[in-house]
C-alpha positions in Angstrom: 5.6 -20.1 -15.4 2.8 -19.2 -13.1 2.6 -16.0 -10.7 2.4 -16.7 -7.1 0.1 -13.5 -5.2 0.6 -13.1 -1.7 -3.1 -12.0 -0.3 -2.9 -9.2 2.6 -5.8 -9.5 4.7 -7.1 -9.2 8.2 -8.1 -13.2 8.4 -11.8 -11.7 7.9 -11.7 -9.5 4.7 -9.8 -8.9 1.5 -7.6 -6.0 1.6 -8.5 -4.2 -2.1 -4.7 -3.5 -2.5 -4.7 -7.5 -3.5 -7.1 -7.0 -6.4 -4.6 -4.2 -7.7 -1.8 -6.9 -7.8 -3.9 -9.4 -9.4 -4.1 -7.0 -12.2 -0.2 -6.6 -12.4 0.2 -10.4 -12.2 -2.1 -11.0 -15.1 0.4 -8.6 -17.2 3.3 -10.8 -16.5 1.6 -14.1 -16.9 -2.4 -15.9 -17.1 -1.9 -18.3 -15.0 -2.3 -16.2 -11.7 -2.3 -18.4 -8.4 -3.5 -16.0 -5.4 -1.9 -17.6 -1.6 -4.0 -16.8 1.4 -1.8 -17.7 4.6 -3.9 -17.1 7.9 -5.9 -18.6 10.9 -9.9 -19.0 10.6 -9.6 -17.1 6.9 -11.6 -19.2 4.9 -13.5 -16.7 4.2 -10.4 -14.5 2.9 -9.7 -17.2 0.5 -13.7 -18.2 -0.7 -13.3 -14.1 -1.4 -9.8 -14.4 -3.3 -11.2 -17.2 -5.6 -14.4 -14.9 -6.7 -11.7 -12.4 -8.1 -11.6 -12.2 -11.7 -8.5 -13.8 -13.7 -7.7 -15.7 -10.6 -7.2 -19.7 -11.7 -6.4 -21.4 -8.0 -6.3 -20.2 -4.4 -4.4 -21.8 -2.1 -5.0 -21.7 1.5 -3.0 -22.4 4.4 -4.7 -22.2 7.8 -2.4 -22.2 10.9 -2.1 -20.6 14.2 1.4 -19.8 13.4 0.3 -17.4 10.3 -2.2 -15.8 12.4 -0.5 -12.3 13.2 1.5 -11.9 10.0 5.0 -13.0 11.0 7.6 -12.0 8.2 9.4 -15.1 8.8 6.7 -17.8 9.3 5.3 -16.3 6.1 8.2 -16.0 3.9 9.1 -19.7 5.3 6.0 -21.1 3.6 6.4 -18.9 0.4 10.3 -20.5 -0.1 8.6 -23.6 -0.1 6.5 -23.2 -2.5 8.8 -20.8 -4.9 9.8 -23.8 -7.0 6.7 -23.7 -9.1 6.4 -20.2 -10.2 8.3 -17.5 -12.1 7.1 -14.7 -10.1 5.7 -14.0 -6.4 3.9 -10.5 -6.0 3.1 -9.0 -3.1 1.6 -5.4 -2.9 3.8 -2.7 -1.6 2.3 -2.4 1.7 3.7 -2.2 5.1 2.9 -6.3 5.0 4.7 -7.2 1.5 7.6 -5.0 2.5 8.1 -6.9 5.3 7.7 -10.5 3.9 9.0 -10.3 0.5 12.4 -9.2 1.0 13.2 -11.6 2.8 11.8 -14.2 0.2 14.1 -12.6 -2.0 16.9 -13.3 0.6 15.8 -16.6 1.3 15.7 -17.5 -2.5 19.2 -15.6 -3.3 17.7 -13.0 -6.2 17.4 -9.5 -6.1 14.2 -8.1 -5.5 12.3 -5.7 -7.8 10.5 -3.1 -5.3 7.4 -1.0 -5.9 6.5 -1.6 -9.5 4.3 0.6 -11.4 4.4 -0.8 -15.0 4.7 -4.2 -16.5 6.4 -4.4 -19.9 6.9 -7.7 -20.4 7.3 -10.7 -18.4 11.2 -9.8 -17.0 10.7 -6.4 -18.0 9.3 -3.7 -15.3 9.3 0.1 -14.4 9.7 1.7 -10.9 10.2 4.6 -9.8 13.7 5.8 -8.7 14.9 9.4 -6.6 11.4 9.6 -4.8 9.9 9.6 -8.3 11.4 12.0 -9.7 12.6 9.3 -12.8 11.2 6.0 -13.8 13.9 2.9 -14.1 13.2 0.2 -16.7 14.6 -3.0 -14.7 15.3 -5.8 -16.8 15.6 -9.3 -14.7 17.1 -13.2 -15.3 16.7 -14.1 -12.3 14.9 -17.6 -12.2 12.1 -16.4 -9.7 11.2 -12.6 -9.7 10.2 -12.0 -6.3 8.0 -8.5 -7.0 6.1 -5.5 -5.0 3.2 -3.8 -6.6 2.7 -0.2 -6.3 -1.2 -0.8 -5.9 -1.8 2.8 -6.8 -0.9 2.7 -10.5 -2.8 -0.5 -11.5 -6.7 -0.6 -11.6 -8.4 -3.2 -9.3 -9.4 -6.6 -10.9 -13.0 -7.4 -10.2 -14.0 -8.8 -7.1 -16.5 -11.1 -8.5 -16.8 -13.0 -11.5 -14.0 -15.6 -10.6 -14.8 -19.1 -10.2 -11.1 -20.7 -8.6 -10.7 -23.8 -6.9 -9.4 -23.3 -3.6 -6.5 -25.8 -2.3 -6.3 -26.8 1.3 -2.2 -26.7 2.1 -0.2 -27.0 5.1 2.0 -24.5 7.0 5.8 -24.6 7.0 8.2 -25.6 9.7 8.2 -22.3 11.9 11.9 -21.4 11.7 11.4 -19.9 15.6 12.9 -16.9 14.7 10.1 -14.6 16.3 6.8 -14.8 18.4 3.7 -12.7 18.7 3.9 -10.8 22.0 0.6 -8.4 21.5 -0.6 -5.7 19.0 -2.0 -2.0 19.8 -4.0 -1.1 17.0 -5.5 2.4 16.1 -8.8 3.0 15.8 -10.8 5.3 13.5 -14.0 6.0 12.6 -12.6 7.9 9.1 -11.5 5.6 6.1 -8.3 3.9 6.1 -5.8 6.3 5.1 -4.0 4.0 2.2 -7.4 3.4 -0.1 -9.6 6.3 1.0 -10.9 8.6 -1.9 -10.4 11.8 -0.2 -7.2 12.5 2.5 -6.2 15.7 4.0 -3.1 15.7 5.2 -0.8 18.3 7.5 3.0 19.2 7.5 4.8 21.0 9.6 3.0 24.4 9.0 0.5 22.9 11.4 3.0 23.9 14.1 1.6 21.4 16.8 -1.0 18.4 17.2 -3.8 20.3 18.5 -4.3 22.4 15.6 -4.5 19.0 13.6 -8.2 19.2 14.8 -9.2 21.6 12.4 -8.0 19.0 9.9 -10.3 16.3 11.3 -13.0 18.7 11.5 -12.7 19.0 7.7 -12.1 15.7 7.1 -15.4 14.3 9.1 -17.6 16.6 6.9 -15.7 15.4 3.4 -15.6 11.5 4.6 -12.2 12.1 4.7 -9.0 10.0 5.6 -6.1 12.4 7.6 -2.5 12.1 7.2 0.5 14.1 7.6 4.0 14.5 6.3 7.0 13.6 7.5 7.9 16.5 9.1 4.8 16.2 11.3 5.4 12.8 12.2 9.0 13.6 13.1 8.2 16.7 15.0 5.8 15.0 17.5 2.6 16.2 15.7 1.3 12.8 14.9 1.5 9.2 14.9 4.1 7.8 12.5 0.8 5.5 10.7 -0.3 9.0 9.2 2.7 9.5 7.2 2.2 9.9 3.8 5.5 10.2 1.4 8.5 7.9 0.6 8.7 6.2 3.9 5.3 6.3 4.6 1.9 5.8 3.1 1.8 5.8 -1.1 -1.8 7.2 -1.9 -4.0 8.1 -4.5 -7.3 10.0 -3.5 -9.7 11.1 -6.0 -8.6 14.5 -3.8 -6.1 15.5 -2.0 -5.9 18.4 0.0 -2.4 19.7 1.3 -2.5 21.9 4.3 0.9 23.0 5.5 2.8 21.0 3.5 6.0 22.6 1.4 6.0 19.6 -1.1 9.1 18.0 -0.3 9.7 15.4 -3.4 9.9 12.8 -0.4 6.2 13.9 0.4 5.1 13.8 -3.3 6.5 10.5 -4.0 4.1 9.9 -2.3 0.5 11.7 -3.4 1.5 12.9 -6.7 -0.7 10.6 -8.6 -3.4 11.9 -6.5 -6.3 12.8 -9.4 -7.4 16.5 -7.8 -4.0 18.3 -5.5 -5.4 21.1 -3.2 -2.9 22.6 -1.9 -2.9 25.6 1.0 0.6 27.2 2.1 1.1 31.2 2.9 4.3 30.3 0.7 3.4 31.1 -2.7 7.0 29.9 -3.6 6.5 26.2 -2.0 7.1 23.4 -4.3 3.8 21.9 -3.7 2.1 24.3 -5.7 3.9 23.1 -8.8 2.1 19.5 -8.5 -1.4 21.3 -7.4 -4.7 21.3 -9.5 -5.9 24.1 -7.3 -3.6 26.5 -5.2 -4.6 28.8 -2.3 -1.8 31.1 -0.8 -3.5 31.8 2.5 -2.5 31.7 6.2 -4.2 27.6 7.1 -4.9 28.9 10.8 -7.7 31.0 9.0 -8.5 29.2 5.6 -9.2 26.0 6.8 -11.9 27.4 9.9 -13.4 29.4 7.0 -13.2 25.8 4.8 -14.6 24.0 7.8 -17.5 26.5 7.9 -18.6 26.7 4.3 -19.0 22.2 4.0 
């Protein structure tokens, strides 16, 4: 049967983590059916029809889908599950909101964070922050799936030729309401797709110094994010956390200042292509994932760093 992809998007622009799924999709089955729920997106789904391997779009516009409501969402999903044997959402903040509660809804067990498809009922995920991969064998009737977008290459953005189908919104179950949104703003590249990130722990001892970091990171183009233990200790905003809980990323380089290497932490940067890693430690475990390891005091490494780009 057909996979059903759930597109994440802003109502103006595809998010890229979609085109990763795609690609996962087309491993479990051709027929690949991308659904773009939203209010004023047509151009989302015109986008999500140009993708390659894509065979229909469908679109439902409504004010209720507007601001990404789990339950409005995964309302309209239910309804639809009947004609497919998969529904794939990336493993973003969004699809880990929505899709377990498809899952629920449906009464299967959901497969979470996928980073290999063997066959069509056949997947691998990682288990213990990583540290193992799981082969997950399921029967279940609909497999109700999230796509670790790092680990699959992005399907082209052009090239497809879908028809896109008008559909309408489900009954909304009134079991929450948009009140209002505070969103952060940067002039830096989002932290989840952005090619370079350098990223903090707790060796930063305090927010302020996390201003050498941005220093660095404005003269690299760089995305900043922290670990946990930065996040927890005040340092930060919790939508910098990079790890297990947080943010899975994949930079072309990553550049670890202050960070022990926690295996919560490297869950969630170890497929990063280049680790830099700078600790005074020389026995932190971070050095043992790094490409290139400096055992130097950060409060005077990263100035000198700063200075030399």
């Amino acid at each position: 049967m057909a996979v059903l992809v759930i597109a994440e998007h802003d109502n103006n622009e595809l998010n890229p983590a979609t085109l990763a799924t795609v690609t996962a999709a087309k491993a479990m089955d051709n027929d690949v059916t991308v659904l773009v729920m939203g209010h004023n997106a047509g151009g989302v789904a015109e986008a999500a029809a140009k993708v390659a391997g894509v065979g229909k779009v469908l679109h439902a516009d409504d004010a209720g889908l507007e601001h990404s409501l789990a339950e409005n969402r995964a309302a309209l999903i239910v309804s639809l599950a009947g004609d497919y044997g998969h529904i794939v959402a990336p493993s973003t903040t969004s699809g880990k909101n929505i899709l377990p509660r498809v899952a629920a809804l449906l009464d299967v067990q959901q497969i979470s964070d996928i980073v290999e498809v063997e066959s069509a009922d056949t997947f691998v995920r990682p288990i213990y922050a990583g540290n193992a991969m799981a082969t997950v064998q399921s029967s279940d009737g609909i497999k109700v799936i999230t796509v670790r977008t790092t680990t699959f290459a992005k399907a082209e953005a052009e090239g497809g030729s879908a028809s896109v189908e008008q559909i309408a919104a489900a009954e909304d179950p009134g079991l929450s309401s948009f009140v209002g949104e505070r969103l952060s703003e940067s002039d830096r590249p989002d932290l989840a797709t952005a090619k370079i990130v350098v990223s903090g722990g707790r060796g930063m001892q305090n927010g302020e110094n996390f201003e050498m970091l941005y220093k660095v990171a404005d003269k690299l183009g760089a995305a900043v994010g922290a670990s946990r233990a930065a996040v927890d200790a005040g340092f930060v905003p919790n939508d910098m956390q990079v790890g297990q809980t947080g943010k899975v990323v994949a930079p072309e380089l990553y550049i670890a200042v202050g960070i022990s290497g926690a295996i919560q932490h490297l869950a969630g940067m170890k497929d990063s292509k280049v680790i830099v890693a700078i600790n005074k430690d020389e026995e932190a475990p971070i050095f043992q994932v790094a490409d290139y390891g400096l055992v130097a005091d950060l409060f005077q490494a990263v100035p000198e760093l700063e200075s030399k780009l």
